[in-house]
N, C-alpha and C positions, 0 to 999 in steps of 0.2 A: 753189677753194672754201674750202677749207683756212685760205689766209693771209685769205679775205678774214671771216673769223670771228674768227680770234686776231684780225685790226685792230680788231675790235667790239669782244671781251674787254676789248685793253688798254685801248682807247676807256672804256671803262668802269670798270676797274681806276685807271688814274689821274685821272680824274674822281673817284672815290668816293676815293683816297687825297690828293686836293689839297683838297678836302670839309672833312676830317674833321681835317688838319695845320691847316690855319687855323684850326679849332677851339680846341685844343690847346695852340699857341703860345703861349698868354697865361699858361701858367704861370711864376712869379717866378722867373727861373736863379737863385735860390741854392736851390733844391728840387729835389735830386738825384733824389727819387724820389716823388713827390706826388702826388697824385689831383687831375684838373684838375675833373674835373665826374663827376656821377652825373646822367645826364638821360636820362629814357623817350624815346627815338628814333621816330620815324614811320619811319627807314631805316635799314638796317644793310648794312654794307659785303658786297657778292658772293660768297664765300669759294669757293663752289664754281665757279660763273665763272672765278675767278682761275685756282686748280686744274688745269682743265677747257685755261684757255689755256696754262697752265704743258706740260700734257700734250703739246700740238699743237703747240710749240715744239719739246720732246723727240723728238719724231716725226719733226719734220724734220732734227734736229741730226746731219752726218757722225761719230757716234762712237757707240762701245761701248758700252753701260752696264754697269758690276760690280757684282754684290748681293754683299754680305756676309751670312752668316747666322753668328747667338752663340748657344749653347744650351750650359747648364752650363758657361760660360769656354770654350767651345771653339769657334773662328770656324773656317768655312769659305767658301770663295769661289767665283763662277762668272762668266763673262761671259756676259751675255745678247742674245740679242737683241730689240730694239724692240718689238717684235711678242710677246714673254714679258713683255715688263717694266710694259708700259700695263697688264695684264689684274691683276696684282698691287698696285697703285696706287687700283684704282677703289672700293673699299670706303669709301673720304674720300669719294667723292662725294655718296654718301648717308648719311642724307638729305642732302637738299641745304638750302644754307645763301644763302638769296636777298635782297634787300633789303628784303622783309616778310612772309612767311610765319611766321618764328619769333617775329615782337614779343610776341605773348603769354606766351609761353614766359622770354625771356630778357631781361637789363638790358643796356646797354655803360656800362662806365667806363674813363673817354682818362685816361692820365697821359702825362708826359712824363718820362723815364728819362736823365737827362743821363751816368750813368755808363754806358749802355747807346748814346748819342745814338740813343734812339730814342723814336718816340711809340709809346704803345701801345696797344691796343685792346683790352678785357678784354670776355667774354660767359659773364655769368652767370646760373643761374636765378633767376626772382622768384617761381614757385610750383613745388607738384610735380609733377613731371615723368610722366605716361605711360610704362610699362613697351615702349612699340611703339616710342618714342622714344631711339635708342641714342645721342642725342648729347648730351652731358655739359656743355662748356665749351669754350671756344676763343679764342686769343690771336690779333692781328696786330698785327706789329712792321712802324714805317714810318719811312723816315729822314724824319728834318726836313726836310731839306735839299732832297732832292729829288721828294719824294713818293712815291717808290717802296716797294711793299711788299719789305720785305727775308727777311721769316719768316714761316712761320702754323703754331699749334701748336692740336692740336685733340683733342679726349679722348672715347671711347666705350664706352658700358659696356653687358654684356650679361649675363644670368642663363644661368649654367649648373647642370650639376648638384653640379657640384666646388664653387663659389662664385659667386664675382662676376668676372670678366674684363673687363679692364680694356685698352684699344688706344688706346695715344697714337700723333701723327703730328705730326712736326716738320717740314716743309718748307722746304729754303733755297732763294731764288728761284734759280735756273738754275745750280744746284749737285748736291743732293743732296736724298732726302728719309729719312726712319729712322720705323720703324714699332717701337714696343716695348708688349707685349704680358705684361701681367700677373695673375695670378690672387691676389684679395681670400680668403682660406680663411673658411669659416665662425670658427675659433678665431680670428677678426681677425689672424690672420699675412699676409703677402703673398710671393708667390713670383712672382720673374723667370721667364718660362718662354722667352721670346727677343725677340732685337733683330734687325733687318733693315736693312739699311742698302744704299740705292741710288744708284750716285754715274755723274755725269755729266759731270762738271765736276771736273777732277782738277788748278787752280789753289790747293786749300788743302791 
C-alpha cells in the first residue's frame, strides 16, 4: 500500500514540477537571477504531498538516520530510529500546503536562478494573514534540467509569550532535512535558540 502512494506522490510531484519548468524557461540566460513572472495561480505546487512522499521513501530506506541537535554552539548527536524520526518531521506537514487551498492567502513568483541552476518558486503573502495560520512563506528549488524538486524551504511563525517564534525547515530531497528555530524578542532582537539537523543520506 505504501509504495503504491509514494507512486501517486511522485505521479504528482513531477507533473507539477515539469508544469511549472516550462514556465520558467523563457527567462533570457543572461539574467542570472530575475523574476520570470508575478502571476495569480489557479494551482500551486503540493509541498506537503511532496513531504508526505519524501517521508515514506524514508521509511523504507535500510539506514540510520542521525539528528544533530545545536543549542548555545554546542552540538550533540543521536542515532535514531525511523519510528523517532517521522514523529519529529511532521509539524511541516501542517498546515498543509495543496494545490489550492491557500490561493487566497499567497502569490507565486518563478525566477530562474542560473547561479543556483535552479528554478525557483517563491510564496508569498498578498494580504494579512490569520493569527490560526502559522505558515509564513515557502521556497521550491527545481532543476531545470530535470524537473525534479531539489529543496523546499518553508517558514512558521507562532505567538508566544517570550515573542514571536519563528521555525524554518529546509529540506534536501533524499538527503537531509534542518529545522532552525528562532525567537523574534519584543526589543526587536532575535535569538537562535536551535538548529536540528536530520541526515539520511551521508554522500555530502
Amino acid at each position: 500500500m505504501k509504495k503504491i502512494f509514494f507512486s501517486v506522490i511522485i505521479v504528482v510531484v513531477l507533473k507539477g514540477c515539469t508544469s511549472h519548468n516550462t514556465a520558467t524557461t523563457s527567462v533570457p540566460p543572461q539574467q542570472d537571477s530575475t523574476v520570470a513572472n508575478e502571476i495569480k495561480k489557479d494551482s500551486f505546487f503540493p509541498v506537503t504531498s511532496f513531504i508526505k512522499g519524501q517521508m515514506i521513501l524514508l521509511d523504507s530506506l535500510p539506514v540510520t538516520p542521525l539528528h544533530t541537535v545545536t543549542i548555545n554552539h554546542k552540538t550533540d548527536s543521536v542515532w535514531l530510529k525511523k519510528a523517532e524520526l517521522i514523529p519529529l518531521l511532521t509539524d511541516f506537514i501542517s498546515p498543509e500546503i495543496k494545490e489550492t487551498n491557500l490561493i487566497s492567502y499567497f502569490k507565486e513568483t518563478s525566477f530562474n536562478d542560473l547561479t543556483l541552476n535552479s528554478v525557483t518558486m517563491t510564496y508569498d503573502p498578498v494580504t494579512v494573514l490569520p493569527d490560526s495560520l502559522s505558515l509564513r512563506h515557502w521556497d521550491i528549488y527545481i532543476n531545470p534540467e530535470s524537473g525534479n524538486v531539489v529543496k523546499v524551504y518553508i517558514v512558521k511563525q507562532f505567538k508566544k509569550k517570550e515573542g514571536v517564534v519563528i521555525q524554518q525547515l529546509t529540506w534536501k530531497t533524499n538527503k537531509w532535512a534542518l529545522i532552525t528555530t528562532l525567537l523574534n524578542k519584543p526589543n526587536d532582537s532575535t535569538q537562535l535558540l536551535k538548529e536540528e539537523k536530520f541526515i539520511w543520506n551521508f554522500t555530502e
